[in-house]
C-alpha positions, 0 to 999 in steps of 0.5 A, a space after each residue: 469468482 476468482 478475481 472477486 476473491 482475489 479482490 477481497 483479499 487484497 482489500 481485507 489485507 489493506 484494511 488490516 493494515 490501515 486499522 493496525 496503524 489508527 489503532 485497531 477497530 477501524 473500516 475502510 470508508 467508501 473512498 478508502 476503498 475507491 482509492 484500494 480498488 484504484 491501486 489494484 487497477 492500476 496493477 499495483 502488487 499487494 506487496 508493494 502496497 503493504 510495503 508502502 504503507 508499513 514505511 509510511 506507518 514508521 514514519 508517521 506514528 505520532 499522526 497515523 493516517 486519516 485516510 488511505 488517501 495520505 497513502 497515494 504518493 508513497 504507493 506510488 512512488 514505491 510501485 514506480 520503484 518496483 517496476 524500474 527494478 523488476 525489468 529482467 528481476 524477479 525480486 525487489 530488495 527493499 533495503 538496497 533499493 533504499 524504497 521508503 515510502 517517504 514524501 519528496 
């Protein structure tokens, strides 16, 4: 029961954020969550998504994301990140690590 509340809650916080940036009153579609669940599988700390998104959301206001799948690389790329800096650390500095979330 614990890990389905932990479930929810990572993908309610996700969604939140996702209809905050296409302007509110806004649902995860069916792969949107498909794509959620896929980063929570892999690990990816909900920190590290919410981070990620919120870069990728600076940089793209004028064209918000259709889809969390616009999202993927800079989730990635941001958990990448994190865990090369997390050996031997217990906290990621952001601004120092200079992590945005950007497209290469």
């Amino acid at each position: 029961m614990l890990f389905f509340v932990a479930m929810v809650d990572y993908l309610e916080a996700i969604e939140a954020l996702f209809a905050e940036a296409r302007g509110g009153g806004f649902s995860l579609s069916a792969r949107d969550v498909e794509v959620a669940l896929g980063w929570e599988r892999q690990g990816i700390p909900l920190d590290v998504v919410l981070r990620a998104m919120r870069d990728f959301n600076e940089r793209a206001r004028k064209a918000p994301p259709r889809s969390l799948g616009a999202y993927s690389r800079a989730v990635e790329k941001a958990f990448a990140l994190a865990r090369s800096l997390r050996v031997g650390a217990h906290d990621v500095n952001w601004a120092e690590a200079g992590a945005d979330g950007a497209h290469s």
